[in-house]
C-alpha positions as CSV (number, residue, x, y, z in Angstrom):
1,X,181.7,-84.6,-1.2
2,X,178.4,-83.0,-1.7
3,X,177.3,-85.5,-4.4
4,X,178.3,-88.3,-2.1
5,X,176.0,-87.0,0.8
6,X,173.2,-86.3,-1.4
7,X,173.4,-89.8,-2.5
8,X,173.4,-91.0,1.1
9,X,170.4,-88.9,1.8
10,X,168.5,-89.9,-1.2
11,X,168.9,-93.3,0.0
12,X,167.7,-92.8,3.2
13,X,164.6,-91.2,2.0
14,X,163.9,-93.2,-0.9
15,X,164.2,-96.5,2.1
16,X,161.5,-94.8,4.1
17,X,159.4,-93.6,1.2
18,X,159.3,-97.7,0.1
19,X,158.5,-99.1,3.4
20,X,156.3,-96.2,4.9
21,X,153.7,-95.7,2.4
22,X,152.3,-99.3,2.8
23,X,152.0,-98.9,6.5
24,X,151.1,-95.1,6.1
25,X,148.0,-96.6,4.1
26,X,146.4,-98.0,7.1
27,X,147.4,-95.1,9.4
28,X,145.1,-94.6,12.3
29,X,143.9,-90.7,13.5
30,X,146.8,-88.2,14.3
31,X,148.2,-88.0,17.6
32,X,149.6,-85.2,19.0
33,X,151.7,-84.1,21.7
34,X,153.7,-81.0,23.1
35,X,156.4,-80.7,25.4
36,X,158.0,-77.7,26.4
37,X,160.6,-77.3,29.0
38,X,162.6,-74.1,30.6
39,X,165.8,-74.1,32.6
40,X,168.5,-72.2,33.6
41,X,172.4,-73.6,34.2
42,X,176.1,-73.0,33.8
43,X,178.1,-73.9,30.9
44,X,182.2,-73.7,31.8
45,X,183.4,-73.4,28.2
46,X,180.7,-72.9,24.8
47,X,184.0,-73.5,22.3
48,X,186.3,-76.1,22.7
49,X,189.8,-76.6,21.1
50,X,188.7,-80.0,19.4
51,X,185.5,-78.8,18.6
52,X,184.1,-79.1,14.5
53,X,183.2,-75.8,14.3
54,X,185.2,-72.8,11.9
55,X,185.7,-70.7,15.1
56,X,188.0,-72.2,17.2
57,X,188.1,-70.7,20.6
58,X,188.6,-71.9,24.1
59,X,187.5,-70.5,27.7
60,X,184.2,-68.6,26.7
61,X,181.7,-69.5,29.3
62,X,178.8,-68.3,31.4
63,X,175.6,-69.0,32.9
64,X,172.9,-69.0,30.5
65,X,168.1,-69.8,30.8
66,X,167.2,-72.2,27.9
67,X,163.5,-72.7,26.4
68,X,162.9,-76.1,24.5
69,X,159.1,-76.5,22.7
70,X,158.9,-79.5,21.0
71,X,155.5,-80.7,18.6
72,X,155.2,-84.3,17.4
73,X,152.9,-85.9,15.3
74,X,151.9,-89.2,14.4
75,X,150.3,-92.0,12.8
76,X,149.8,-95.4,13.5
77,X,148.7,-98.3,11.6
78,X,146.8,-101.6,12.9
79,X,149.4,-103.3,12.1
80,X,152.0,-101.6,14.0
81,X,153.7,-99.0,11.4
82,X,154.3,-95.8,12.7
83,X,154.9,-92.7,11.1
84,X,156.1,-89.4,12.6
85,X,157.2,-85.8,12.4
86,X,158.7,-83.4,15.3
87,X,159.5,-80.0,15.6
88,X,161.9,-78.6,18.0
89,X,163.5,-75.1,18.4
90,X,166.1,-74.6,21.4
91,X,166.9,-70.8,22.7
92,X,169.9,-70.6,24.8
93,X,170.4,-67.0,26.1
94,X,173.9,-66.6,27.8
95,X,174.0,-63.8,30.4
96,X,178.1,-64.6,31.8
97,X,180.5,-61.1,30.8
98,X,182.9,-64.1,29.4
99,X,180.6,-64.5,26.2
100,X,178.8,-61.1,26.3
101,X,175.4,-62.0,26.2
102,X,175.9,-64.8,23.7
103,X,172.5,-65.9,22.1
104,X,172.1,-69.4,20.7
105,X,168.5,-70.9,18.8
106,X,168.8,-74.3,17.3
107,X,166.3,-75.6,15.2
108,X,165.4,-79.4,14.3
109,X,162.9,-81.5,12.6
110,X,162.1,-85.0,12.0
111,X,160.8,-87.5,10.2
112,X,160.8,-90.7,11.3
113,X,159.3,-94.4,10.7
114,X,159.1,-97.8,12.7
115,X,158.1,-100.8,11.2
116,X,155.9,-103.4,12.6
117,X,158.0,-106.3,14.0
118,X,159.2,-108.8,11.9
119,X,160.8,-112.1,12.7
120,X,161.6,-109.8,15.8
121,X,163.3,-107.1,14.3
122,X,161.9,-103.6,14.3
123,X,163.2,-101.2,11.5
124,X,163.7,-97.2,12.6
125,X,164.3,-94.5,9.8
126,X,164.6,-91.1,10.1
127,X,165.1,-88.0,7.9
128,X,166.8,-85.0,10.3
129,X,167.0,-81.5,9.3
130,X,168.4,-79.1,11.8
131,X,169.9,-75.4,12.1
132,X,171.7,-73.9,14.8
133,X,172.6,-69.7,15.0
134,X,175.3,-68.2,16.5
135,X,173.7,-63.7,17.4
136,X,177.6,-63.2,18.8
137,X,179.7,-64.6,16.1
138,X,178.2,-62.2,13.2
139,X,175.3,-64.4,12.4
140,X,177.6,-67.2,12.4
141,X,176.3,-71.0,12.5
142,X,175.4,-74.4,10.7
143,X,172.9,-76.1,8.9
144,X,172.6,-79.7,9.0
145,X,170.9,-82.6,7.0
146,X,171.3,-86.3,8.3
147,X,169.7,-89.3,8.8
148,X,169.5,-92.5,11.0
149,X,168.6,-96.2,10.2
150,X,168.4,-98.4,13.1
151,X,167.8,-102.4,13.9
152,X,166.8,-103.3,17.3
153,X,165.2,-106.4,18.4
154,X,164.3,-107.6,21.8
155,X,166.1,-110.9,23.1
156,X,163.9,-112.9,26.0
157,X,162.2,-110.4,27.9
158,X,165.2,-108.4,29.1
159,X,167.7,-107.5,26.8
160,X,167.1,-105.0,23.7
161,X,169.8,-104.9,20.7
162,X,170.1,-101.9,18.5
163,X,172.9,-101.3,15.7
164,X,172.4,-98.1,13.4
165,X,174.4,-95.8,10.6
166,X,173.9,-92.1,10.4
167,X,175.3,-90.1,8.0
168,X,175.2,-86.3,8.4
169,X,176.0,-83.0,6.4
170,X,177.2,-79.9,7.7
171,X,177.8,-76.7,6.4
172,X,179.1,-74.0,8.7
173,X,179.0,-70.8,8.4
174,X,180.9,-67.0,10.1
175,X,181.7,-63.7,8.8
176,X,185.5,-64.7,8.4
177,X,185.2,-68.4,7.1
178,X,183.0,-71.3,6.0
179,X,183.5,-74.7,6.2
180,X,181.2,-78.1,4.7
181,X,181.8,-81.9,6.2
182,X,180.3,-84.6,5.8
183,X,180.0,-87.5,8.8
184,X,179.2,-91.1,9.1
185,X,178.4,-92.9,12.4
186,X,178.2,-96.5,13.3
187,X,176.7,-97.4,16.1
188,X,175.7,-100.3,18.4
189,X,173.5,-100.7,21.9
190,X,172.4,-102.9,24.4
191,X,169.5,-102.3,27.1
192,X,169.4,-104.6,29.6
193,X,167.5,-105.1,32.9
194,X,169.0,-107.6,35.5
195,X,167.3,-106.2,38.3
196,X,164.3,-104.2,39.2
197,X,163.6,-101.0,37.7
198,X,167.4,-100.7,36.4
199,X,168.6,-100.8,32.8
200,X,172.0,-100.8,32.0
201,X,173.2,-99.9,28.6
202,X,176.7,-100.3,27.4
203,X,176.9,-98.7,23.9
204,X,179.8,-97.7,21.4
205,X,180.2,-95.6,18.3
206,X,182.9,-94.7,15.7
207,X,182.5,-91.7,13.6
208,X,184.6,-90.2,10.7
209,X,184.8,-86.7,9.5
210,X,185.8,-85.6,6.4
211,X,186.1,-81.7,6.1
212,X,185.9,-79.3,3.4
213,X,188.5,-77.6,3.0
214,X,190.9,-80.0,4.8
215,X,190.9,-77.8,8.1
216,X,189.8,-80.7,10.8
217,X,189.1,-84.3,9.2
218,X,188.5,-86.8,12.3
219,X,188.0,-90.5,13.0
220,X,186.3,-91.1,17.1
221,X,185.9,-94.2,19.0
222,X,183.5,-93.9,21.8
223,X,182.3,-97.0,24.6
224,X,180.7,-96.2,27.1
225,X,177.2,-97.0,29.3
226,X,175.1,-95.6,31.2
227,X,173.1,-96.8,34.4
228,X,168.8,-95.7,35.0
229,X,167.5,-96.6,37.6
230,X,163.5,-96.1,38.5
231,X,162.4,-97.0,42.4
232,X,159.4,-99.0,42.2
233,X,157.3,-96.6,44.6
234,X,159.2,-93.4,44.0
235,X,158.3,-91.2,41.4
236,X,162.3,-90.7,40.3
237,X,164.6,-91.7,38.1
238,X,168.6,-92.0,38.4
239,X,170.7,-91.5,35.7
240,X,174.9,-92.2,35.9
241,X,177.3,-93.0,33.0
242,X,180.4,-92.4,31.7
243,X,182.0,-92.3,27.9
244,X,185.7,-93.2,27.1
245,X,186.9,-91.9,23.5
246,X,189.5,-91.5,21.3
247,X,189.9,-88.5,18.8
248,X,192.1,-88.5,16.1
249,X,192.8,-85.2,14.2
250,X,193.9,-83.9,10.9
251,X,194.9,-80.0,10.5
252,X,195.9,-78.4,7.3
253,X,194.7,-75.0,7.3
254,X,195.7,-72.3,10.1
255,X,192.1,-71.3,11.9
256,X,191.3,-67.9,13.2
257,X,188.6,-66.9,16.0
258,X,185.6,-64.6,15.5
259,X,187.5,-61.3,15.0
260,X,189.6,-63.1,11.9
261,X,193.2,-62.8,14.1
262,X,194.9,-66.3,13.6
263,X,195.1,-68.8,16.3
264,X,198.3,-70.3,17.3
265,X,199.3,-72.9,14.7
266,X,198.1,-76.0,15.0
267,X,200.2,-79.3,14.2
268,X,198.7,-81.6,11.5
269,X,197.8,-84.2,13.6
270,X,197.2,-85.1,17.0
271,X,195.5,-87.5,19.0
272,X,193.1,-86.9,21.7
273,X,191.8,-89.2,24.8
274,X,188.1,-88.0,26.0
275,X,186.8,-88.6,29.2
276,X,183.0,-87.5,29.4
277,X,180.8,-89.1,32.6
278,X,177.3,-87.9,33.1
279,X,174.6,-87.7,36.1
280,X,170.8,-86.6,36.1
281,X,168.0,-87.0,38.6
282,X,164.5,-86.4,37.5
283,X,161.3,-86.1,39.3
284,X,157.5,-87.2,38.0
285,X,155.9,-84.5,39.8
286,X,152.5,-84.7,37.9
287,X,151.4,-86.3,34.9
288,X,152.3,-83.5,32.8
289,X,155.6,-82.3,34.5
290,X,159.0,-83.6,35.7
291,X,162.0,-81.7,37.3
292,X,165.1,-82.6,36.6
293,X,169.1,-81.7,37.5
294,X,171.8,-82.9,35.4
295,X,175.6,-82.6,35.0
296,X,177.7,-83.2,32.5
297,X,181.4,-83.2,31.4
298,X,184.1,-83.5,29.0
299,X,187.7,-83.4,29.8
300,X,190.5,-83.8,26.8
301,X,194.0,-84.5,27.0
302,X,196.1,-84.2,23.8
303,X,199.3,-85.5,22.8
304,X,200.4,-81.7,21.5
305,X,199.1,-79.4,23.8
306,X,197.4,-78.7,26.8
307,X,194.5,-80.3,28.4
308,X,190.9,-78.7,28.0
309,X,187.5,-79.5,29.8
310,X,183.9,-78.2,30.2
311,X,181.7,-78.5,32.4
312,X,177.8,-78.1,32.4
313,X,174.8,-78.1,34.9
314,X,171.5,-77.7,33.9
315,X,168.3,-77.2,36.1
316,X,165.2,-77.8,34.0
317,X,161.2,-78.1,34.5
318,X,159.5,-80.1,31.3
319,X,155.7,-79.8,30.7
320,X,154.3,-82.7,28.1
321,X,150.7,-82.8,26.9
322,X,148.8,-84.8,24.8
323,X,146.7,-83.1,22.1
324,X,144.8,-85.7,20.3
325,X,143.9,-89.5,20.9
326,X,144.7,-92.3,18.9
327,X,142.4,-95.5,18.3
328,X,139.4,-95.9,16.5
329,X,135.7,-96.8,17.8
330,X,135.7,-99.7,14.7
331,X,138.2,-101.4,15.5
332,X,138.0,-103.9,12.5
333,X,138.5,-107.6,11.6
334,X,142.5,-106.8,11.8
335,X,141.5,-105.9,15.9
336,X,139.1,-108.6,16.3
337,X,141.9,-111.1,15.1
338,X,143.9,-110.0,18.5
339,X,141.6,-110.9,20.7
340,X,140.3,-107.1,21.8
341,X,137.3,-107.4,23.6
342,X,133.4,-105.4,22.8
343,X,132.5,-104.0,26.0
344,X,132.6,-100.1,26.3
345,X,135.0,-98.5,28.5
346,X,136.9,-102.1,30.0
347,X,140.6,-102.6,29.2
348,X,142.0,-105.7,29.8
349,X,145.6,-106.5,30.1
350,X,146.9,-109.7,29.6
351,X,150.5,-111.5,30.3
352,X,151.6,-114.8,29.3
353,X,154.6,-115.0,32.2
354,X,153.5,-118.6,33.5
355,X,156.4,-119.1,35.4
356,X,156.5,-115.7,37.5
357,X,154.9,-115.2,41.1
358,X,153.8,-111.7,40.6
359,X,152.7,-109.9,38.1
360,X,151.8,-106.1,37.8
361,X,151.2,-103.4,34.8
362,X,152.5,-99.8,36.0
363,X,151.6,-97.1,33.9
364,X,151.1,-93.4,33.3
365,X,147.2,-94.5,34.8
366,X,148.6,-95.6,37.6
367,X,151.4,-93.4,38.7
368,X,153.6,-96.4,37.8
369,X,152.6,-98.5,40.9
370,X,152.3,-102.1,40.9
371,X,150.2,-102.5,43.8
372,X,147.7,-100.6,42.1
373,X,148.2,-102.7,39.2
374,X,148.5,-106.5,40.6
375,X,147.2,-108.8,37.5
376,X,145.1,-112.1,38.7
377,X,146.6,-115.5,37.6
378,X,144.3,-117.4,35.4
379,X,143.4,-121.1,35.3
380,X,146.0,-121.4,32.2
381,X,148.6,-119.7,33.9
382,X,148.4,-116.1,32.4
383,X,147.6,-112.9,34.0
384,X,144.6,-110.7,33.9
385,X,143.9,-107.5,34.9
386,X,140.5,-105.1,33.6
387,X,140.9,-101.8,33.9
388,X,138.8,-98.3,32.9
389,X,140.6,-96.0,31.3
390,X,139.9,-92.5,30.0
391,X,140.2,-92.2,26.3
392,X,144.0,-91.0,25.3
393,X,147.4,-92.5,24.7
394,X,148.8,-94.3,27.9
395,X,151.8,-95.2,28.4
396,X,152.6,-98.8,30.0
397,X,154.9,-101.6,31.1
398,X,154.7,-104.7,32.8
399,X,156.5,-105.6,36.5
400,X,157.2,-109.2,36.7
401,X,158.9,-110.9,40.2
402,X,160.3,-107.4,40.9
403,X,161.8,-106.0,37.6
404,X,160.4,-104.0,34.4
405,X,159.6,-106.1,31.3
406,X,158.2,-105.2,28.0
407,X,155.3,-106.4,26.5
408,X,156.1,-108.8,23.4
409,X,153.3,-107.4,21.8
410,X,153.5,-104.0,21.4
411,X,151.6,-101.8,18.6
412,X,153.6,-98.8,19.3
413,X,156.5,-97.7,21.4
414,X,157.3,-94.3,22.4
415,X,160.8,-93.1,24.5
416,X,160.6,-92.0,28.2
417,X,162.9,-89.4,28.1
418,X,165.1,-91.1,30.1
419,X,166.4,-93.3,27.2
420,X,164.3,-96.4,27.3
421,X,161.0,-96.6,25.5
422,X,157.5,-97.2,26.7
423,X,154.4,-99.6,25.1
424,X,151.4,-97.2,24.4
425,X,148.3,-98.0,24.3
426,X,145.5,-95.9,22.2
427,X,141.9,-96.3,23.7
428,X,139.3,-94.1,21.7
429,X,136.1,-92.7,23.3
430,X,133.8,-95.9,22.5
431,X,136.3,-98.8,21.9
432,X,137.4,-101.0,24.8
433,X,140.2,-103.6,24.0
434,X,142.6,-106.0,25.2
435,X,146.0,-105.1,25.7
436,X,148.8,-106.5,23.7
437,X,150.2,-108.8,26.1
């Protein structure tokens, strides 16, 4: 088993290495960005009875304050490669008498590429390492190593399609047993935007586990979607969903909980049917901070025993900074080619929706308004709009007839933490340009 997973992950880099280098080689300035977030919430149950994990215990639960810092840089080629690496550690204090002061800190880095389109596809790898640490169970926990190749591509100017693998590697760890698996996920996505400022995105996944020792090999089906929705002059987003599975399990080996006393016997297989729906509002109070509330929940019911669930609800406050600007005061022949303009300071947006009666760009400059952001309609048909912006990264889309739509031409994208992905544009403290359209 480990041989096969090294060969997966070998793969994986050895792809990346191949197709980032080239792109790497043209790499603009590194940008940087921070994000830190703290809340505080209630978690029902930490362990659950179908859970992968070498101790096995139900109905521990408690309150609990989390601190997230995350650091990611980056670097970006003219010609739209981009090459990245986060940090992200994950504190979880518990403070309910159920779990007597458990203390969780999970740890996870990544390296990650996107290729420049071609013939409409854009190519995702990344390389994921990650740790998590158990302070209750005896310095129990796991270390992971995974990775993720992914194929999206954007159909008209409404629909996104993304189909991925991820294999993963675990090797858990407790004073009274150990236990290595070894996953592989298949996955598939749409995005979609019928109306304004909502995206719906049905998705499904099937995943097999195969344990070592034989204690809890698993095959899981999950479909499910999940609704965001984004008021045009409100500063919130909505977020609703809800995930169907199936979970099929296979149990040789009787498990014990933290203290090493066995559990009651388990049979060797069962099947179990996953219900797991989901709900978040979050707030743009500022530029650099959102608010946000979420729930979430899973509730089993198995075919051999009784029913389990847990519930969590998390309030959270996220800070996010930029730390360096990409872009380059010389911008080159490459730039010239796509039509960026000389003048210092002037940013022009451009859109080639002929057909549409309104067009807007709403962005992170504009406190994502479109009437602060209404583009002109040219003698061709296009849109125009000329803007001054600040050097730094800004974050864009485009709002046409009422309803988000990316820009086909994008140099980089960058996730909103909401699960769709933004077009960001780099302007450097000299060089003016037009935006990809």
């Amino acid at each position: 088993m480990r041989r096969h997973t090294t060969i997966h992950i070998a793969a994986i880099v050895a792809a990346a290495a191949l197709v980032c280098l080239p792109g790497a080689a043209l790499a603009a300035p590194l940008e940087l960005s921070t994000e830190a977030s703290l809340g505080a919430g209630y978690d029902s149950n930490v362990y659950l009875p179908a859970a992968a994990l070498p101790t096995d215990v139900a109905g521990r639960g408690g309150s609990f304050i989390a601190l997230r810092p995350f650091l990611v840089g980056a670097l970006s080629s003219s010609a739209g490669h981009r090459l990245s690496l986060g940090y992200a550690l994950e504190a979880r204090q518990f403070i309910g008498a159920d779990i007597d002061s458990e203390t969780t800190i999970e740890q996870r880095a990544v390296l990650g590429y996107a290729s420049a389109p071609l013939f409409g596809f854009r190519l995702e790898l990344e390389l994921i390492l990650s740790h998590l640490y158990f302070r209750q169970l005896a310095g129990g926990g796991w270390l992971g190593v995974g990775g993720e190749l992914s194929l999206s591509r954007v159909l008209g100017s409404a629909v996104v399609v993304e189909v991925g693998y991820a294999p993963t590697y675990h090797d858990y760890h407790s004073a009274s047993s150990a236990q290595q698996d070894v996953s592989h996920r298949l996955f598939a996505e749409l995005r979609w935007t019928p109306l304004a400022g909502l995206v719906v995105e049905p998705h499904y996944a099937f995943t097999v586990v195969d344990a070592n020792p034989d204690e809890l090999d698993s095959t899981r089906h999950m479909v499910g979607f999940a609704l965001r929705y984004r008021p045009a002059r409100l500063p919130l987003t909505f977020i609703a969903g809800y995930d169907l599975g199936v979970l099929a399990l296979q149990s040789a080996v009787t498990r014990t909980n933290p203290q090493g006393k066995p559990l009651p016997s388990k049979p060797t297989e069962r099947t179990d049917l996953l219900h797991q729906p989901f709900a978040e509002v979050r707030w743009q109070a500022k530029r650099w901070l959102a608010v946000a509330a979420s729930y979430r929940a899973l509730v089993g019911h198995s075919d051999v025993e009784e029913s389990y669930s847990r519930h969590v609800v998390l309030a959270s406050a996220c800070f996010t900074f930029d730390l360096g600007a990409g872009g380059s005061a010389d911008a080159g022949p490459r730039e010239a080619r796509r039509g960026h303009i000389a003048s210092a300071g002037n940013v022009t947006f451009s859109a080639s929706q002929t057909k549409a009666s309104s067009v807007s760009v709403v962005g992170s400059f504009n406190d994502w308004d479109p009437e602060r952001g209404r583009m002109a309609r040219q003698g061709d048909g296009r849109w125009q709009l000329a803007l001054e912006l600040p050097p730094g990264n800004h974050r864009y889309m485009l709002w046409v007839d009422g309803r988000v739509v990316a820009p086909t031409r994008c140099e980089r994208w960058v996730a909103d933490g909401f699960g769709a992905k933004n077009c960001v544009l780099s302007v450097g403290k000299s060089a003016s340009r037009e935006a990809a359209r």
